[in-house]
N, C-alpha and C positions, 0 to 999 in steps of 0.2 A: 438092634437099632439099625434102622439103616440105612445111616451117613457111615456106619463100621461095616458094610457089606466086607466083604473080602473084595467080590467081583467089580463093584463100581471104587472101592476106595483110590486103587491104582491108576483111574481115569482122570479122578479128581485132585490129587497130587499132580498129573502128567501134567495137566491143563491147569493147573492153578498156576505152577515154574512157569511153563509157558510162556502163556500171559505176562505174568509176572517179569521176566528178560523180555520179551516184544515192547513192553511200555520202556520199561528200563533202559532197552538201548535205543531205543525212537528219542528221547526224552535227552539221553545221552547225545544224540547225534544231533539233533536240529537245534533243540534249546542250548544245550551247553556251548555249541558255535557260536551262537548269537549272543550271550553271556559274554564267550571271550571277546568277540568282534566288538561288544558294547564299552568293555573294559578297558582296551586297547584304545577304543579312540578316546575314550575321557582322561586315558592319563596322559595322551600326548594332547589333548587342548591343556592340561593342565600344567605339560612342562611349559608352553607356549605362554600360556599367560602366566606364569610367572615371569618367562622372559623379555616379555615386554614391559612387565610390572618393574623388572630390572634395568630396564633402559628409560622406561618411565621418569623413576626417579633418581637416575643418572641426571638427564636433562633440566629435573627439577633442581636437584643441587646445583648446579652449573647456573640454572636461570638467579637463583639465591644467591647464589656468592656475588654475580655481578650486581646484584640490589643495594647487598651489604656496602658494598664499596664506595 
């Protein structure tokens, strides 16, 4: 058969790895940065708007209690 040459098999393993690590660390270097960069900023909007949502209804109770009265 001859995809089991002996002479081409070693070519096609060498170059399959290859490939194989070139996509892998491309993939690795540009996307997986831009993954983290994307991660990083949605959890600090997220700490953020909580922190307003915390002061939010700080004000809120404060404007209630003087209603109550």
């Amino acid at each position: 058969m001859p995809q089991f040459d002996f002479y081409s098999f070693s070519g096609q393993i060498f170059w399959t790895l290859a490939g194989f690590y070139f996509f892998y660390f491309f993939g690795l270097h540009f996307y997986l940065t831009k993954f983290s960069e994307m991660f990083k900023m949605r959890q600090k909007l997220t700490i953020t708007y909580i922190k307003e949502n915390k002061t939010a209804s700080v004000a809120i109770n404060t404007f209630n209690s003087f209603l109550l009265v």
